[in-house]
N, C-alpha and C positions, 0 to 999 in steps of 0.2 A: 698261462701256458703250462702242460703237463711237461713234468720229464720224465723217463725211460725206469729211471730207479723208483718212482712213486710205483707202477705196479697198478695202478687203478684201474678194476674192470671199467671200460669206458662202453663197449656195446653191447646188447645186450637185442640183437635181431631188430633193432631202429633205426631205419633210416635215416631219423632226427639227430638221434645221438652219433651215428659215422660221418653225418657232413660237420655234426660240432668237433668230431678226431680230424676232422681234415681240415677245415677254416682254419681249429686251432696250432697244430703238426705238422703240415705240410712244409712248409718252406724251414722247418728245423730236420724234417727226414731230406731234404732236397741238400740244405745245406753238409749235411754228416755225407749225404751218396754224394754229392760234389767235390768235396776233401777227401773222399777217400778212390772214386774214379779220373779226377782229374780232368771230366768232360762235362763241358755242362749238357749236349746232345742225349750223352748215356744216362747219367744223374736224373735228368727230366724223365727216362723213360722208364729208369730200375722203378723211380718215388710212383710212377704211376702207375707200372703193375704191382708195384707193395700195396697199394691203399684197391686196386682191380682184385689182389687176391683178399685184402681184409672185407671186401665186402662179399667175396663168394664164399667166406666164413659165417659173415650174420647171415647172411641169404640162407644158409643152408641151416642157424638155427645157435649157430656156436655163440661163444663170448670171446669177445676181443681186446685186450687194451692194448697201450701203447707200446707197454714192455714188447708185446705180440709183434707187431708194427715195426719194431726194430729188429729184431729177430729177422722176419720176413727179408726185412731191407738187406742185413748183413746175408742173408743164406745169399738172397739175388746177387750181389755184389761180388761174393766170393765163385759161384756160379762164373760170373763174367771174369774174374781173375782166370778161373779154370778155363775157360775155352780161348784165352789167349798164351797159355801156354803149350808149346810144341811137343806132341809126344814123337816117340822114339820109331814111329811110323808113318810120321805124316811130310805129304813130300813139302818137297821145298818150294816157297815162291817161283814160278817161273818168268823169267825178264818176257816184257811185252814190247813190241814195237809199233810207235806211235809217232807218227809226223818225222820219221825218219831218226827218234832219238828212243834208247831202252830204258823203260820206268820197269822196275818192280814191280810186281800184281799183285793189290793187296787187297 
């Protein structure tokens, strides 16, 4: 298994070589977005448009290694921090009424 600090171009426009980044990567990029979303739902989804966008990299011709891969994953990730925080204009949940009791709307 590679790590993030090797730095090795790993693709090189091969399909060959992106499913060897993924067999080998995948559940170490799943595990880093797990610990750091705290969801395995979002984790599963951030690892899988990181590895949807490293392939519209070789597709389109680029080089890709793993450093790349992490990168990707941390921008998504942080991405998802930012749109869970509230800005200074957005309104506020409004209570819903359901089965005669108020839940939050989330």
């Amino acid at each position: 298994m590679l790590h993030a600090h090797e730095g090795i171009v790993l693709l090189m426009n091969s399909p060959e070589r992106f499913l060897e980044l993924f067999d080998e990567n995948a559940d170490e990029l799943f595990r880093h977005s797990l610990m750091r979303l705290g969801s395995r739902v979002r984790a599963e989804e951030i690892t899988r448009r990181t590895f949807e966008n490293v392939w519209a990299m070789v597709a389109a011709g680029a080089s890709a290694s793993l450093d790349d891969c992490f990168r990707m994953l941390d921008e998504l990730i942080l991405n998802e921090y930012k749109e869970r925080i509230p800005t200074k204009n957005s309104p506020l949940p409004q209570p819903e009424l359901r089965y005669g009791f108020i839940r939050t709307a989330q």
